[in-house]
The first five atom37 places (N, CA, C, CB, O) and aatype in JSON, in Angstrom:
{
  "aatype": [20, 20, 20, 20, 20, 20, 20, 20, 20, 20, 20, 20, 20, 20, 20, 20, 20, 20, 20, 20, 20, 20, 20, 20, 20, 20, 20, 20, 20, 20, 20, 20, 20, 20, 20, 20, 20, 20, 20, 20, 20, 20, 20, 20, 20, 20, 20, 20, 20, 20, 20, 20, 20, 20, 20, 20, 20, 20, 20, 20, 20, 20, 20, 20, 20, 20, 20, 20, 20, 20, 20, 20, 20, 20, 20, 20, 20, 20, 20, 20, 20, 20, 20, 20, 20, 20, 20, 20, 20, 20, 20, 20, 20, 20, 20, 20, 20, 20, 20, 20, 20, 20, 20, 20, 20, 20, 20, 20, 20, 20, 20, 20, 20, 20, 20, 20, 20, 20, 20, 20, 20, 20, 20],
  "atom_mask": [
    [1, 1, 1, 1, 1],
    [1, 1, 1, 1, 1],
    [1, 1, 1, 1, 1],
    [1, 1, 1, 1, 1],
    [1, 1, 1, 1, 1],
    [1, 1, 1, 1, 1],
    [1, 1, 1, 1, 1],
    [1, 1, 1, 1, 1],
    [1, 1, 1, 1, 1],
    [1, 1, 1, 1, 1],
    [1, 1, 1, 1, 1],
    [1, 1, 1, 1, 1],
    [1, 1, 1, 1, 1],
    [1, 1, 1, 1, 1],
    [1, 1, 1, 1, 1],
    [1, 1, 1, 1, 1],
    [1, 1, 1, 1, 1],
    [1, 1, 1, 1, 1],
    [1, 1, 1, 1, 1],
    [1, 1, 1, 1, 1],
    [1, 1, 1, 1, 1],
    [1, 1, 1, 1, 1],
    [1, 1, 1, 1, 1],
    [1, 1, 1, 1, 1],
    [1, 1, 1, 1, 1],
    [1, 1, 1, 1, 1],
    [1, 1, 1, 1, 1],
    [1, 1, 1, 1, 1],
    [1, 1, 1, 1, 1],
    [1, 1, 1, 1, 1],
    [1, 1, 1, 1, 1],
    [1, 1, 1, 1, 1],
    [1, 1, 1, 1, 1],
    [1, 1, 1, 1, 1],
    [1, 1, 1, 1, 1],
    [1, 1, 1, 1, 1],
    [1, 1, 1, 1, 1],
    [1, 1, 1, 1, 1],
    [1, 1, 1, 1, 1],
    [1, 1, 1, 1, 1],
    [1, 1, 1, 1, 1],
    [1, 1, 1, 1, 1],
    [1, 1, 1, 1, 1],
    [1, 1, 1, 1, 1],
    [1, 1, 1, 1, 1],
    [1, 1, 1, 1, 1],
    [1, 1, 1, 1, 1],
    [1, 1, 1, 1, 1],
    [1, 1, 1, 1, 1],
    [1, 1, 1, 1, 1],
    [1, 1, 1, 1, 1],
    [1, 1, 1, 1, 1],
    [1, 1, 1, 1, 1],
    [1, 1, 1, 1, 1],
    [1, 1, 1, 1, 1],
    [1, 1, 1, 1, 1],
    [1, 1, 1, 1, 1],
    [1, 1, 1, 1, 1],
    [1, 1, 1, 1, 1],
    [1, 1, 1, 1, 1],
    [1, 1, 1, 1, 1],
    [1, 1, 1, 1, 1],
    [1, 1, 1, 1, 1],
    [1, 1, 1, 1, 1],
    [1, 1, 1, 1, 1],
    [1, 1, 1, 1, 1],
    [1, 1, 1, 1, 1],
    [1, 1, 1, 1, 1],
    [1, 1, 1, 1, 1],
    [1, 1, 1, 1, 1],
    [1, 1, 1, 1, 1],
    [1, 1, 1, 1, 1],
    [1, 1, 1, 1, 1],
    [1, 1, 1, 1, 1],
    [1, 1, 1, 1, 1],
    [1, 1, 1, 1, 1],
    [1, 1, 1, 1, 1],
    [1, 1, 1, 1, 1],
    [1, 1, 1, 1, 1],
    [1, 1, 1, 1, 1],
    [1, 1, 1, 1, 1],
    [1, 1, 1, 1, 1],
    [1, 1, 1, 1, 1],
    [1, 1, 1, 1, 1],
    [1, 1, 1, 1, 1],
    [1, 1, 1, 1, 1],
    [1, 1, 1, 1, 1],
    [1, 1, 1, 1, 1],
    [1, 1, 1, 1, 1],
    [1, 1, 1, 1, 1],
    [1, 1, 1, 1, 1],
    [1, 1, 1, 1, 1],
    [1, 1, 1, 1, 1],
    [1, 1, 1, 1, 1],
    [1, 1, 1, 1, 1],
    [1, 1, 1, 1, 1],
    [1, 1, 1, 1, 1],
    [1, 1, 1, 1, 1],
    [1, 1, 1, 1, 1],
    [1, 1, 1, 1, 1],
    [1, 1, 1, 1, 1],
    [1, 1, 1, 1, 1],
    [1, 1, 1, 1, 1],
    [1, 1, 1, 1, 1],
    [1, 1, 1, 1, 1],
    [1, 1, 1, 1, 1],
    [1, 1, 1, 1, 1],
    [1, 1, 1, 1, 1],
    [1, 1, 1, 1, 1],
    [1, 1, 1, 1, 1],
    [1, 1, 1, 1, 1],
    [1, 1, 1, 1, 1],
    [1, 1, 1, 1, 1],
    [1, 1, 1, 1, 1],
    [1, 1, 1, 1, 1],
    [1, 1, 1, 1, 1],
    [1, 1, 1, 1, 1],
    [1, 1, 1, 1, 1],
    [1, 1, 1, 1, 1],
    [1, 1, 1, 1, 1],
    [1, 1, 1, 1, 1],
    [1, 1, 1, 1, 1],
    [1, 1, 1, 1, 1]
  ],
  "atom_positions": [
    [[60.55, 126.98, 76.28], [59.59, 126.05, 76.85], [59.32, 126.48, 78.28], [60.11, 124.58, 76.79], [60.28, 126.41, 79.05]],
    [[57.93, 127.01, 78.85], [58.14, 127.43, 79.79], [57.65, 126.65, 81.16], [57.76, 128.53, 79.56], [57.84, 126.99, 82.32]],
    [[57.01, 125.54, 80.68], [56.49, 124.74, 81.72], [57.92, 123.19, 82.12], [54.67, 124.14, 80.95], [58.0, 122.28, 82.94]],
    [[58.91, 123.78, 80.75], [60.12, 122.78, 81.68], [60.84, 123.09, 82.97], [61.33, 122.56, 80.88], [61.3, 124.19, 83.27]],
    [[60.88, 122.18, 83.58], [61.69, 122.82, 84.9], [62.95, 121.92, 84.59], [60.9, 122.55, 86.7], [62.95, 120.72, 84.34]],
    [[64.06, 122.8, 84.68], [65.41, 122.56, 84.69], [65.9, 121.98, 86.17], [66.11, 123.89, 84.29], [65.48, 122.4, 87.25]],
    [[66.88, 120.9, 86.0], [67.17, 120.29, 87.16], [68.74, 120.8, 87.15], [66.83, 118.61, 87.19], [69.23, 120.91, 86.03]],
    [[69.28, 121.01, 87.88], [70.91, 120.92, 88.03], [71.63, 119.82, 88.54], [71.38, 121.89, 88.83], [71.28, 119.03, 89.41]],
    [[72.88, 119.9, 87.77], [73.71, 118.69, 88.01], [73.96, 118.46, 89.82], [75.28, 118.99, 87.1], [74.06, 117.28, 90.16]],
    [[74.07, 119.5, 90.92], [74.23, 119.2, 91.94], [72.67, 118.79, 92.5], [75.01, 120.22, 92.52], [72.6, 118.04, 93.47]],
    [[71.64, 119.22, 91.96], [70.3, 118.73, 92.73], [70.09, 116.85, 92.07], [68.61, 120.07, 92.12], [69.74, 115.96, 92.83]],
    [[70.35, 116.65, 90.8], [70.37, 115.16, 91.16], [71.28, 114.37, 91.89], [70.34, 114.56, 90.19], [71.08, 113.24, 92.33]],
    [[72.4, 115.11, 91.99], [73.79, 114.41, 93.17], [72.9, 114.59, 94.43], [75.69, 115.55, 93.37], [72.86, 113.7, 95.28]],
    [[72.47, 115.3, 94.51], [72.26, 115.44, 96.23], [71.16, 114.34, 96.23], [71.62, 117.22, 96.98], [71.06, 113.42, 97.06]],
    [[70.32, 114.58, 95.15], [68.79, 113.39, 95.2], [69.03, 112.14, 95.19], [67.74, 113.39, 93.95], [68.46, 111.33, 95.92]],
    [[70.24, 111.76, 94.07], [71.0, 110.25, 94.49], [71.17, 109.88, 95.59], [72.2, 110.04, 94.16], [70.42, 109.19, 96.29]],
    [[72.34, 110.39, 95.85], [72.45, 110.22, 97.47], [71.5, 110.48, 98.47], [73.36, 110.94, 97.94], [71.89, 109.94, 99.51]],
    [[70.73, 110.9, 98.58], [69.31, 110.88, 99.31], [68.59, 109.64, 99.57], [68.38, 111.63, 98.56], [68.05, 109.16, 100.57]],
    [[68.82, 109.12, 97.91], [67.73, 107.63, 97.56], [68.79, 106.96, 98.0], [67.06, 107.08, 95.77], [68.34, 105.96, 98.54]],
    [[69.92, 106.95, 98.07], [70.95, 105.88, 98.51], [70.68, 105.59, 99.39], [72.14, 106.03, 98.63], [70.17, 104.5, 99.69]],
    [[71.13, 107.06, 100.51], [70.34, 106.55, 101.87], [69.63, 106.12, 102.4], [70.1, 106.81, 102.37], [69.82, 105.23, 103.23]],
    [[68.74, 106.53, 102.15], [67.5, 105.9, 102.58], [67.23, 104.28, 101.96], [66.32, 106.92, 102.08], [66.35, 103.56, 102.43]],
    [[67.74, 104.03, 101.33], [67.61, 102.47, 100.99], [68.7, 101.5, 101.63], [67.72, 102.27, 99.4], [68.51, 100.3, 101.81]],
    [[70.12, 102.35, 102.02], [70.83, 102.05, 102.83], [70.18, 101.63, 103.95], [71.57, 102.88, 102.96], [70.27, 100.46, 104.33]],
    [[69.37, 102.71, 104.67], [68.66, 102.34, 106.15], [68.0, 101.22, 105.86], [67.58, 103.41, 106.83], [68.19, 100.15, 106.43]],
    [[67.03, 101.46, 104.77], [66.12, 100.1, 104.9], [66.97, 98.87, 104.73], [64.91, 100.03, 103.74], [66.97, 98.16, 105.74]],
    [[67.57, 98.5, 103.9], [68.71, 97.29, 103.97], [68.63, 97.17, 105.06], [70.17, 97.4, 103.56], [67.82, 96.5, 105.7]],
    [[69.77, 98.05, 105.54], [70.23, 97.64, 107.04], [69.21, 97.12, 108.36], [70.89, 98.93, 107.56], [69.47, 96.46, 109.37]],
    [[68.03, 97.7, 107.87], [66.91, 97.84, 109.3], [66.4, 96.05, 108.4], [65.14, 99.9, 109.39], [66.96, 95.05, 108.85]],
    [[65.64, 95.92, 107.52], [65.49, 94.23, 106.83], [66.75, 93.16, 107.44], [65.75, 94.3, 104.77], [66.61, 92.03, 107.92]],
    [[67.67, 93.73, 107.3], [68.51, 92.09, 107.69], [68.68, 92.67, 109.15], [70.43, 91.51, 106.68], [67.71, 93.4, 108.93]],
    [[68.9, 92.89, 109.99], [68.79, 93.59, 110.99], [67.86, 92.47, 111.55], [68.36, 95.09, 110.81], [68.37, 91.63, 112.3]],
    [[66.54, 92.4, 111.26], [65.33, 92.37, 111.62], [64.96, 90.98, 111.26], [64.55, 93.43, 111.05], [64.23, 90.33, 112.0]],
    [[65.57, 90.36, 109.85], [65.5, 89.43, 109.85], [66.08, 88.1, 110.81], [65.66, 89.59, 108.97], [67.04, 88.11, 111.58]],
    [[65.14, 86.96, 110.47], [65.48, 86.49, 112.08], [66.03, 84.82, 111.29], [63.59, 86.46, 113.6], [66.3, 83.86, 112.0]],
    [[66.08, 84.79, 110.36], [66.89, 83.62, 109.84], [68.92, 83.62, 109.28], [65.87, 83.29, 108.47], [69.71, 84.51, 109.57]],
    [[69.09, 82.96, 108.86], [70.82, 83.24, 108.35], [70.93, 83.68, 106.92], [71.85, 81.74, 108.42], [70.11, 83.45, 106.03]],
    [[71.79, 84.19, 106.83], [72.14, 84.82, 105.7], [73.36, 84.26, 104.7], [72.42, 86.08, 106.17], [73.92, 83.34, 105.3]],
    [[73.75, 84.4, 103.89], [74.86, 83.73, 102.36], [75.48, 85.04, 102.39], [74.0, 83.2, 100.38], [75.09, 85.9, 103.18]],
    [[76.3, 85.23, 101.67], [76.59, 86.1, 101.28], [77.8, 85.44, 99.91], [76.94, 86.98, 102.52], [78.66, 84.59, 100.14]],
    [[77.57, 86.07, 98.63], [78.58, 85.84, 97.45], [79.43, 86.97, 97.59], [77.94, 85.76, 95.92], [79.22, 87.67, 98.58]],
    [[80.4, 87.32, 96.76], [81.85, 87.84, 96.65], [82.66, 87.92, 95.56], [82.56, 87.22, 97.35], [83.35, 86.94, 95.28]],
    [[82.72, 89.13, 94.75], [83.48, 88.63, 93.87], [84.65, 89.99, 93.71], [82.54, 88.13, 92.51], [84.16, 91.11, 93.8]],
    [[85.64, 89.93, 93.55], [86.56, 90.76, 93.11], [87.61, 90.75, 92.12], [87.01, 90.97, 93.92], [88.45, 89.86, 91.95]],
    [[87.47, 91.92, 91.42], [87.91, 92.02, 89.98], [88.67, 93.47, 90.17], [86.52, 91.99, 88.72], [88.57, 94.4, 90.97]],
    [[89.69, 93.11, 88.71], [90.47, 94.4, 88.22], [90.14, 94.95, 87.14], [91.75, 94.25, 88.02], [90.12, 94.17, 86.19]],
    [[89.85, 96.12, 86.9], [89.55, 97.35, 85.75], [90.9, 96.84, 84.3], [90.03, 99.49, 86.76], [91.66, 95.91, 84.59]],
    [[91.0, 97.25, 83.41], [92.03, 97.26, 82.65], [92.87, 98.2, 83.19], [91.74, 97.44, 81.38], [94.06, 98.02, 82.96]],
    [[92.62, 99.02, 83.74], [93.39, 100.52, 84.71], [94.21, 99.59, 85.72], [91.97, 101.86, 85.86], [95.34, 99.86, 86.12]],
    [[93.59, 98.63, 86.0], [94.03, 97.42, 87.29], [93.74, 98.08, 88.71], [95.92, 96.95, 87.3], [94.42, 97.74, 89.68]],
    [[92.35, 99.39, 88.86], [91.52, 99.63, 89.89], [90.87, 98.31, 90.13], [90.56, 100.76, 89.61], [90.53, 97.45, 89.33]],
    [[90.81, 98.34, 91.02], [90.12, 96.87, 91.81], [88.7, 96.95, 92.34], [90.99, 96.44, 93.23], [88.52, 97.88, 93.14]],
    [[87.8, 96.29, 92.12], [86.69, 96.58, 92.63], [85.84, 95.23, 93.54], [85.97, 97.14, 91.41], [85.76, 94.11, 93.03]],
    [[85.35, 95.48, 94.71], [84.85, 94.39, 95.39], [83.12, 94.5, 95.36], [85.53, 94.39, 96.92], [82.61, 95.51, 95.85]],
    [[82.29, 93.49, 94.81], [81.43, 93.36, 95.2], [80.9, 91.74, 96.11], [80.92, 93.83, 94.15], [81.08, 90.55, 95.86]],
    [[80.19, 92.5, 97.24], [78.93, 91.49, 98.33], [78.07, 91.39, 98.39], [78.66, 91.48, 99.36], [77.49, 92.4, 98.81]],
    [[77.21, 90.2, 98.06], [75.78, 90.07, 97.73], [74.87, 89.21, 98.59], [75.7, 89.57, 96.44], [74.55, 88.04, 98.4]],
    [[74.6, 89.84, 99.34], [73.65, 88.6, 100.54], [72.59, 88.31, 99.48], [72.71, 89.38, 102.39], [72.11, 88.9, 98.52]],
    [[72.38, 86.69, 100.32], [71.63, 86.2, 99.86], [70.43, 85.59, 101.02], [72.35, 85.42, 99.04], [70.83, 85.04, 102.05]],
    [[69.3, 85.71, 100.8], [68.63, 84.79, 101.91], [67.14, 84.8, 101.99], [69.12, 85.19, 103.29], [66.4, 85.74, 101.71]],
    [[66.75, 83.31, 102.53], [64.76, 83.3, 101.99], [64.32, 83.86, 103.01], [63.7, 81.66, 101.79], [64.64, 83.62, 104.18]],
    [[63.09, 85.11, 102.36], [61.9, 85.47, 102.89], [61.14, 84.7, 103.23], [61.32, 86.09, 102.31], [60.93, 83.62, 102.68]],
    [[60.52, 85.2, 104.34], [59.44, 84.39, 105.1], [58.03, 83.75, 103.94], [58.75, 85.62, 106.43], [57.22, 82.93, 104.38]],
    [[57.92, 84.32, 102.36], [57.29, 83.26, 101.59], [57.83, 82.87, 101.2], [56.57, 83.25, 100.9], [57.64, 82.85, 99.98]],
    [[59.28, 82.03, 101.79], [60.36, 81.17, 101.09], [60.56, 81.52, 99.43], [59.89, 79.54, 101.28], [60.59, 80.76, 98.46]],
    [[60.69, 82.93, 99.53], [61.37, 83.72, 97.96], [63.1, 83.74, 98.4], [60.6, 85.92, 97.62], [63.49, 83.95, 99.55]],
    [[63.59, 83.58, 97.74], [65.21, 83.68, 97.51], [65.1, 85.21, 97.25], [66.01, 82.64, 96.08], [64.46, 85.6, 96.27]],
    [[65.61, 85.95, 97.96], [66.27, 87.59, 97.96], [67.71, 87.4, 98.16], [65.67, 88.69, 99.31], [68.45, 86.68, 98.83]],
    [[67.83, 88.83, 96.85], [69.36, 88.8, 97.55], [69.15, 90.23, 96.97], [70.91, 87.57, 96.98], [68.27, 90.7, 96.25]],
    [[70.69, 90.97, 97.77], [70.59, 92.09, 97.66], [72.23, 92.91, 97.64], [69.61, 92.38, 98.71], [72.96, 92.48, 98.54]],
    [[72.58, 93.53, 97.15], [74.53, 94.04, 97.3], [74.32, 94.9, 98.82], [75.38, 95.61, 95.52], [73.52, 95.73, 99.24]],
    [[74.86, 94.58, 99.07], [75.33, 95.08, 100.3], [76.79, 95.87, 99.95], [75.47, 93.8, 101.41], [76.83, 96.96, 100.52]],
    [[77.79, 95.62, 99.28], [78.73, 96.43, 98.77], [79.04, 96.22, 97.63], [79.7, 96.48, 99.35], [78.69, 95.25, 96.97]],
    [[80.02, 97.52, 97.15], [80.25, 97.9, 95.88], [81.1, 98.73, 96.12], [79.25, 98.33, 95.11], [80.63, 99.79, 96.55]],
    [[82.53, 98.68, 96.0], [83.54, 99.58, 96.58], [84.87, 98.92, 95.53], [83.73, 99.38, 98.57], [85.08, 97.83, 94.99]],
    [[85.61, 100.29, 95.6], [87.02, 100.43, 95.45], [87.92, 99.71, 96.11], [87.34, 101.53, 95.67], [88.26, 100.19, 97.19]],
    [[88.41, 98.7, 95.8], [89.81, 98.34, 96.7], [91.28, 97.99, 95.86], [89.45, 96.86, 97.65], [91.75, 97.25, 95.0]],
    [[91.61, 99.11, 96.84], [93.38, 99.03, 96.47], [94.46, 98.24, 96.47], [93.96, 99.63, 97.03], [94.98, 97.93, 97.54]],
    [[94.95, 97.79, 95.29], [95.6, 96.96, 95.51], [96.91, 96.79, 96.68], [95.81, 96.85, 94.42], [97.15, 97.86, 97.25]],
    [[97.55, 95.95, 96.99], [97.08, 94.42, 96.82], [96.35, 94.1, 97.47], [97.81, 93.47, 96.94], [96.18, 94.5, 98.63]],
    [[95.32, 92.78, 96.5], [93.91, 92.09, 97.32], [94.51, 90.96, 98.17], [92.6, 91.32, 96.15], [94.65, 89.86, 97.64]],
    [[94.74, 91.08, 99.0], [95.34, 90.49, 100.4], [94.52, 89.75, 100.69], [95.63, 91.33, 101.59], [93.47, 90.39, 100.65]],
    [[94.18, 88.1, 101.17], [93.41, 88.15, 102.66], [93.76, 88.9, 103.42], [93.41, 87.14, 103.45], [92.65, 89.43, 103.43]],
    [[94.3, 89.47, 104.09], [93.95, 90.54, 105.25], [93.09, 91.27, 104.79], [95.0, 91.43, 105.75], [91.94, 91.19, 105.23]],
    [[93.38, 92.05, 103.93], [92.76, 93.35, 103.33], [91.12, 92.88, 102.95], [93.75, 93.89, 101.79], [90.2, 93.6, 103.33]],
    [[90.94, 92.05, 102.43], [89.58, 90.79, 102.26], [88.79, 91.13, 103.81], [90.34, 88.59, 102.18], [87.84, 91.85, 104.12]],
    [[89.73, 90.16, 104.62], [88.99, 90.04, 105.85], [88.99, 91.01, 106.54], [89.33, 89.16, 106.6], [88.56, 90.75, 107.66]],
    [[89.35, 92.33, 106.36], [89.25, 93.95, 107.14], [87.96, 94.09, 106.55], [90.5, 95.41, 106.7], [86.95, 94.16, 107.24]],
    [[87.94, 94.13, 105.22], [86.62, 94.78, 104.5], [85.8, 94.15, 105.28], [86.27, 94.55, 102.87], [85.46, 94.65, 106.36]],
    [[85.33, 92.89, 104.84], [84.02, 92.06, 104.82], [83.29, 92.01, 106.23], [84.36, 90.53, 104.35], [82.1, 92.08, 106.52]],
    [[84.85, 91.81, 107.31], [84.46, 91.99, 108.69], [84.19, 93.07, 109.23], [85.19, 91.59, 109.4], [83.53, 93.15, 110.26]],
    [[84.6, 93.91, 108.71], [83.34, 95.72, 109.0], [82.32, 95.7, 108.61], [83.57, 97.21, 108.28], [81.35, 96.11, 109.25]],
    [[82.25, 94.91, 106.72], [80.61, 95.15, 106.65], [79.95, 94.45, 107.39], [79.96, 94.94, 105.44], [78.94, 95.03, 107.78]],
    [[80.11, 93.07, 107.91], [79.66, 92.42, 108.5], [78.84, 92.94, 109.61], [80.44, 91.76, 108.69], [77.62, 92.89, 109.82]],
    [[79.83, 93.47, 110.29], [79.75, 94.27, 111.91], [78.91, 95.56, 111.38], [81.63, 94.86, 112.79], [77.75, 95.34, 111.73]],
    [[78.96, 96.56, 110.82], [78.18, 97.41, 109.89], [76.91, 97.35, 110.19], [78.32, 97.11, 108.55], [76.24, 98.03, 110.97]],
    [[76.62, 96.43, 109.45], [75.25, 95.58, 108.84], [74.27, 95.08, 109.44], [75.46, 94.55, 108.26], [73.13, 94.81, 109.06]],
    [[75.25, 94.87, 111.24], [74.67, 94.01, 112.18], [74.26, 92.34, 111.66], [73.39, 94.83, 112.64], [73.53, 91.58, 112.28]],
    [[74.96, 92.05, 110.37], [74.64, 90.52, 110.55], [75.53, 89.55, 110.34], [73.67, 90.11, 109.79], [75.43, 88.61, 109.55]],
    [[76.95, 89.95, 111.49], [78.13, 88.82, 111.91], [77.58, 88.08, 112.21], [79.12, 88.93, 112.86], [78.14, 87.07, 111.8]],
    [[76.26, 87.69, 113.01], [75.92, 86.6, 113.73], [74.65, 85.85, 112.97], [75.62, 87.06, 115.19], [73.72, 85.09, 113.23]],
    [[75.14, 86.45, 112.04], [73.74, 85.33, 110.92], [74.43, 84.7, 109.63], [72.14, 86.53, 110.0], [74.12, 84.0, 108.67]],
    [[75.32, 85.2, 110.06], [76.38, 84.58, 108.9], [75.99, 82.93, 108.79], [78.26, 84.8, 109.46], [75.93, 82.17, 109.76]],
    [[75.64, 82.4, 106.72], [75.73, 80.88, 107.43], [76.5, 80.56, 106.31], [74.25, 79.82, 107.79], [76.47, 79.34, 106.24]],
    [[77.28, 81.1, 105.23], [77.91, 80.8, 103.92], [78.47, 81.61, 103.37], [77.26, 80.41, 103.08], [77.74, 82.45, 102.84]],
    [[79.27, 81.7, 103.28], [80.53, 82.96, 101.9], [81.03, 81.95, 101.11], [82.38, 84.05, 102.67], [81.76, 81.0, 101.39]],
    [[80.22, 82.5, 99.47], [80.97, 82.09, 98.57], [82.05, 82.95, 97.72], [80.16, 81.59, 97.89], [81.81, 84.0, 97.13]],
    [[83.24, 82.29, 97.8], [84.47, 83.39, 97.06], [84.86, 82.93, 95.75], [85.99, 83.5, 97.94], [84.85, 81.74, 95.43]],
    [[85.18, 83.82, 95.06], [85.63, 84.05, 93.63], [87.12, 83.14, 94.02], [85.8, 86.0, 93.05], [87.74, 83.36, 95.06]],
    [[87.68, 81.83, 92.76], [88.68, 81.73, 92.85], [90.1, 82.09, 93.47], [88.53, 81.77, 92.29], [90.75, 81.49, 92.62]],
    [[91.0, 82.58, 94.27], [91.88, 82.87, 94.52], [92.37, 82.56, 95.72], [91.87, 83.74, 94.25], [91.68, 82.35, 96.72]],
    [[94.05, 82.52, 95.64], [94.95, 81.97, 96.94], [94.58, 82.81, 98.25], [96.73, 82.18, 96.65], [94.49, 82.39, 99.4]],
    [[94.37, 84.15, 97.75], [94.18, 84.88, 99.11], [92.85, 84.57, 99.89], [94.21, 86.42, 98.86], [92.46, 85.24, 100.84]],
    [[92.26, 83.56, 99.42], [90.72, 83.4, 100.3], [90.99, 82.81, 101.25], [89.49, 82.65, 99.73], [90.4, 83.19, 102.26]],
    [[92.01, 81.57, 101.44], [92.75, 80.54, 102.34], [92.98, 81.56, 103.73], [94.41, 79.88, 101.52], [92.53, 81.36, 104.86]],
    [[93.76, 82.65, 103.31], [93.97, 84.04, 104.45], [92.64, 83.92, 104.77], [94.47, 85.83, 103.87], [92.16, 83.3, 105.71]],
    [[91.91, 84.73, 103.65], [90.84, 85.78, 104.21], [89.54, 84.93, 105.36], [89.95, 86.56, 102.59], [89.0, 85.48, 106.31]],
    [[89.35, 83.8, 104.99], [88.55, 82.74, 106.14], [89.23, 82.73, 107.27], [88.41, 81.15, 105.75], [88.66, 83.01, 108.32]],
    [[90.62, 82.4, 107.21], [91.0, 82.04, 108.46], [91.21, 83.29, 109.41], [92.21, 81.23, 108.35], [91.63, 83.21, 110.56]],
    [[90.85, 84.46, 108.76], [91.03, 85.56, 109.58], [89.69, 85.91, 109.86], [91.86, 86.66, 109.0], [89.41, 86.58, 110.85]],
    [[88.83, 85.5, 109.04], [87.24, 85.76, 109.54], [86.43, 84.71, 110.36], [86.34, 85.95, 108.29], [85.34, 84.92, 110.9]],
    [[87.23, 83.4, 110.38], [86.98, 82.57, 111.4], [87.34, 83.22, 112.98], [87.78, 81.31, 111.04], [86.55, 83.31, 113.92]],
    [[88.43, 83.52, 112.95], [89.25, 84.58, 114.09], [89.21, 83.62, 114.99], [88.55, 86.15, 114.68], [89.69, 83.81, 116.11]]
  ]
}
């Protein structure tokens, strides 16, 4: 076939990550920019492997009062799920993200360690 063009396994890795980025920036530059408060949900779970995985999902209305939300993370975390370890993550992405100070709600998944993880993100 001579009009197929073959892609290689490292040119869509690199193109992923390309589109990552760049949607990374835009995220970041949208809430950034946005000038109201933000939600954010939370949930963390274990693999049957018992790899741990954390996801963060802001939430918050556009100026035509549409409900957006969007992950902001999706990461690996090692056990044990600590509040500390909770409130290290969330308070980098926070700071990250630039929107510690729009914070107006975290909702958390069931568990004892959330009692920690607030009172360390209250600070």
């Amino acid at each position: 076939m001579k009009n197929v063009i073959t892609i290689t396994r490292n040119t869509i890795e690199e193109d992923m990550l390309n589109l990552f980025k760049r949607e990374k920036v835009k995220l970041k530059n949208l809430l950034e920019l946005f000038p109201g408060m933000i939600s954010l949900t939370t949930n963390l779970w274990s693999s049957n492997n018992t790899n741990g995985f954390l996801c963060v999902t802001s939430h918050f209305i556009d100026e035509e009062q549409k409900l957006q939300k969007r992950i902001l993370s999706f990461q690996y975390m090692s056990p044990p799920h600590k509040g500390v370890c909770l409130a290290e993550t969330i308070s980098s992405l926070l700071s990250d993200e630039r929107i510690d100070e729009k914070l107006f709600m975290i909702t958390l998944y069931n568990d004892s360690s959330n009692d920690t993880f607030l009172y360390l993100l209250k600070g």
